[in-house]
N, C-alpha and C positions, 0 to 999 in steps of 0.2 A: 407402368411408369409411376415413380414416386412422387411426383407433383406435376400438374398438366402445365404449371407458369416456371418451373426448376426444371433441367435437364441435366440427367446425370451424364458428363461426358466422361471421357477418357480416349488418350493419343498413345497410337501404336507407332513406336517408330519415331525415336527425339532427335534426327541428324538435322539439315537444315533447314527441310521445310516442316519436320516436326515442332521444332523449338518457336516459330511464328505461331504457327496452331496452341502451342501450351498461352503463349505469351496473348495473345486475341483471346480466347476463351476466359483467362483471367479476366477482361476488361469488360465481358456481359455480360449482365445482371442475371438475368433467365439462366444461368446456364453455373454447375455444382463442378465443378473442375477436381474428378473425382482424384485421377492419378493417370501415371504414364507404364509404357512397357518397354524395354526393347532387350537385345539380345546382349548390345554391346554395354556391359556394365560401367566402362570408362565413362560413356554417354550419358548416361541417367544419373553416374556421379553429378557432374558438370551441372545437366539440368537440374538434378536436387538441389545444390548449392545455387546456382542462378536461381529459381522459379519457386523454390520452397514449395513443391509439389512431393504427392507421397511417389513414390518407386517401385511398383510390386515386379515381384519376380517369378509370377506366375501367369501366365497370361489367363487363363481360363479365370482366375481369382480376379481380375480387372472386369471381365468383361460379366461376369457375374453380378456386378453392382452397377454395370453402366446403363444407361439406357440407348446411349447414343456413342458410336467411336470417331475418330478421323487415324484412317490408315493411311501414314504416311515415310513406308518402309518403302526401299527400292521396288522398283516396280516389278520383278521376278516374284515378290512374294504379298502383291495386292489378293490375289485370287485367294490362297491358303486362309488367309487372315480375314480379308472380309467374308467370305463364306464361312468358317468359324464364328463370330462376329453374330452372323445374322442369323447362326442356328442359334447361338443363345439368345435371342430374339430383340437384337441390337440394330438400329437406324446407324449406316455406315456412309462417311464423308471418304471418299478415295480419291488422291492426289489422280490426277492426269500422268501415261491413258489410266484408264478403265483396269486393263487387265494386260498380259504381252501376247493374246491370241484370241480369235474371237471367240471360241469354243466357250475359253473362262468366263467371258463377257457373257456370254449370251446364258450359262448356266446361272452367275450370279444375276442378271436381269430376272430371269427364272425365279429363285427364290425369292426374292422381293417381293413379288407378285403374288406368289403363295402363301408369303406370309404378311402380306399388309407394310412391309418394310422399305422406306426409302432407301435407294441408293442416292446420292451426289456426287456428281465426278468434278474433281478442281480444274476446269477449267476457269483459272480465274479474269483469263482477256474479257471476255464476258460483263465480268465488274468493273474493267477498268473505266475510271471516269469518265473518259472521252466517248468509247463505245456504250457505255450507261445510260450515256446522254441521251443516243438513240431510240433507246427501247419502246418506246411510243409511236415512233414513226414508222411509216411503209416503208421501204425499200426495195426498189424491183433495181439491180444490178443488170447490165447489159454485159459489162467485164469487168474484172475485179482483176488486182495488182498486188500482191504481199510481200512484204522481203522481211526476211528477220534473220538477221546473222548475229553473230556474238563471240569473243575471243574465247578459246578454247580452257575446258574448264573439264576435269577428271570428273567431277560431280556430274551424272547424266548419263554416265556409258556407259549405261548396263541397257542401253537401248541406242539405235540410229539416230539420228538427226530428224528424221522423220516423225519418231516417237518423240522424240526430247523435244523438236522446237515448231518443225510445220502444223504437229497437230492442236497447237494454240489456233492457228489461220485455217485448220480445217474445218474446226468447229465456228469459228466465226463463219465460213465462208458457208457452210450446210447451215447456219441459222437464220441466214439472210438470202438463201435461194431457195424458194418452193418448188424444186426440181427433181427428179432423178437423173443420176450420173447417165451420160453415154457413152463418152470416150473418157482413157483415162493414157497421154506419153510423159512420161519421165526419163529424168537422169541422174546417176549421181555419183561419188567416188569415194573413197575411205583415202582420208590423207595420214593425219595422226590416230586413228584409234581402229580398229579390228573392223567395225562396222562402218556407215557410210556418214564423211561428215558433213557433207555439202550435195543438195540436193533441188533439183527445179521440179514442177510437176504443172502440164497443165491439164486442165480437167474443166470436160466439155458436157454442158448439161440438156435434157429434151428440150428444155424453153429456149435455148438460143443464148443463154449465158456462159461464158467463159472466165475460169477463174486458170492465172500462171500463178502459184506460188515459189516462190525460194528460200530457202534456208539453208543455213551456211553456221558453225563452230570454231570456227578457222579467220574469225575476222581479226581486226586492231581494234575496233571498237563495237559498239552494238550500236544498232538499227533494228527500230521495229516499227514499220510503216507499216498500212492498209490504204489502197484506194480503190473508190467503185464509181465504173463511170454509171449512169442512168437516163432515161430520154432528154435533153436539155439540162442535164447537171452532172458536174465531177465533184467528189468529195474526198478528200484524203485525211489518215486518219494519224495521228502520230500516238502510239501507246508507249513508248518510251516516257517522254515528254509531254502528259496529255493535253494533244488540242486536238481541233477538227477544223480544218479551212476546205469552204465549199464554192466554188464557182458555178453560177446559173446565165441560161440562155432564156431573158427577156425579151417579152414584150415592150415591157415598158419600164421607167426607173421608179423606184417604191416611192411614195411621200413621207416613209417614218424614217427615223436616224439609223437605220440599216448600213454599213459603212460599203460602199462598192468603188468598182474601178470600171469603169465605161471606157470602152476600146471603140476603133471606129466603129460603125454604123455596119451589121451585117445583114442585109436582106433587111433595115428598119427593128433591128435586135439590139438588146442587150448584154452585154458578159459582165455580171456582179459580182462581186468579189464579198464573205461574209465568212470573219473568224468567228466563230461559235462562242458563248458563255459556256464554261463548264464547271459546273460543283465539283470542289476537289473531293474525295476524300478514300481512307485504305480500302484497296479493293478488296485485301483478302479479309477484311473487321466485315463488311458488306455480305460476301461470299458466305462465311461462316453463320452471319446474320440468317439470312436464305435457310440456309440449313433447319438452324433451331424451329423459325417460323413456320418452317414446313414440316418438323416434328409435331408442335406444339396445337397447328391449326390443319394436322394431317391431310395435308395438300402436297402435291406433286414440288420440287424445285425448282428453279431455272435448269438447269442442264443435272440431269434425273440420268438414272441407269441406261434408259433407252438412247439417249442422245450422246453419252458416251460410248455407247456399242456403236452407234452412228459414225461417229468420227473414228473409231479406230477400226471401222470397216475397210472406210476410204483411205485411211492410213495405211492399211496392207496392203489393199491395193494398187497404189504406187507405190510400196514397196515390193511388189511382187512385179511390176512394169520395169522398174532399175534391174 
């Protein structure tokens, strides 16, 4: 590595979740915004002209000066490229999923390991502000609620619905249940595109938790809800829009300026009503953050190789239940 406090980057891949990754990288300090690759040279025009970044047109020639990438080419060619990547002995950021099968997954996990190399997979729900909030707190889930739909967008379908949108809420839902799967019934249907664009999935864990996710391509507008109910509390999560409004089953009503809504009297109970504070700020500036920090202080990430193979475990496997 050329400097343990500079990270040489470089992004694979400038369509649209590349050109955010060029654009965030520029705005931190730690971090040499070496140059970009990709195939389609129309693209790296565009980004030249936007980003005033250099343009090579050799990949091995990028990655030869980098220390660190973010692969963020359609997901059919995450595997070629980060395992490329990491034989030149390169710390790789890989868009969500992981890979498009778990074999890829579990080989590039593989190499990491052997070579001292971070993987990160972008799941960026993770950072968003509202579920960030969380990160300090216990939560033991009894069921869990997901919906994330969104109107239909060509960008994404080179994968399911399942890959493209539930595996945001799979990885939240495996990060927040210390369980293994038991059951797993799905459903789901191909309206507009080859593969399936609307999909429910519920999945039943050995501790007694239940998680129904749905995802849907096919809406008018977007929704992106989470809620998890837990012994005496429901919390719901809104990641479109970030908040969190939680409601608790009291003993008794708090004496600080906690804001609630006391409904009649149940059994000498409470139901408190309490919209969360939440620090704004970009998830994917935070996410990338992550990254560098765990380059530079060679510590594991928030969601690491393993935990992407995790989630697109479960990801095939309701897609193999549909």
């Amino acid at each position: 590595m050329n400097n343990i406090n500079k990270i040489n980057i470089g992004v694979i891949g400038t369509g649209h979740l590349g050109s955010f990754h060029i654009e965030q990288y520029k705005n931190l300090n730690n971090v040499n915004l070496i140059g970009c690759f990709d195939i389609n040279e129309n693209q790296t025009t565009q980004i030249k002209k936007k980003y005033d970044i250099n343009v090579f047109d050799d990949l091995n020639e990028l990655l030869d000066v980098c220390d660190a990438v973010s692969v963020t080419t359609p997901t059919t060619a995450h595997f070629s490229v980060a395992k490329k990547a990491m034989e030149k002995n390169c710390h790789v950021f890989i868009e969500k999923p992981i890979t498009q099968n778990i074999e890829e997954a579990t080989q590039l996990v593989s190499i990491s390991e052997k070579n001292n190399l971070i993987i990160q997979v972008g799941h960026i729900e993770r950072f968003n502000p509202a579920f960030y909030s969380l990160k300090n707190q216990s939560i033991n889930p009894l069921f869990i609620e997901s919906h994330r739909i969104a109107p239909f967008n060509v960008r994404g379908t080179d994968v399911d619905v399942v890959l493209d949108l539930m595996i945001h809420d799979i990885d939240i839902v495996l990060s927040i249940v210390k369980s293994k799967v038991k059951e797993i019934r799905a459903s789901g249907i191909s309206v507009l595109s080859n593969s399936i664009d609307t999909a429910n999935a519920r999945v039943a864990f050995e501790n007694g938790c239940v998680a129904n996710m749905t995802a849907s391509r096919i809406a008018q507008k977007k929704i992106r809800k989470f809620r998890f109910f837990e012994d005496s509390s429901y919390t719901t999560i809104d990641f479109l829009n970030p908040s969190i409004e939680k409601y608790i089953l009291s003993n008794n009503i708090p004496d600080n300026n906690q804001s609630y809504v006391v409904m009649n009297n149940i059994k000498d109970k409470y139901i408190l009503y309490e919209k969360c504070n939440i620090t704004n700020h970009n998830a994917l500036k935070k996410e990338l953050e992550n990254f560098i920090e765990s380059i530079i202080n060679l510590q594991q990430p928030i969601i690491d190789g393993y935990s992407g193979l995790k989630a697109l475990k479960l990801a095939i496997e309701i897609q193999n239940s549909i």
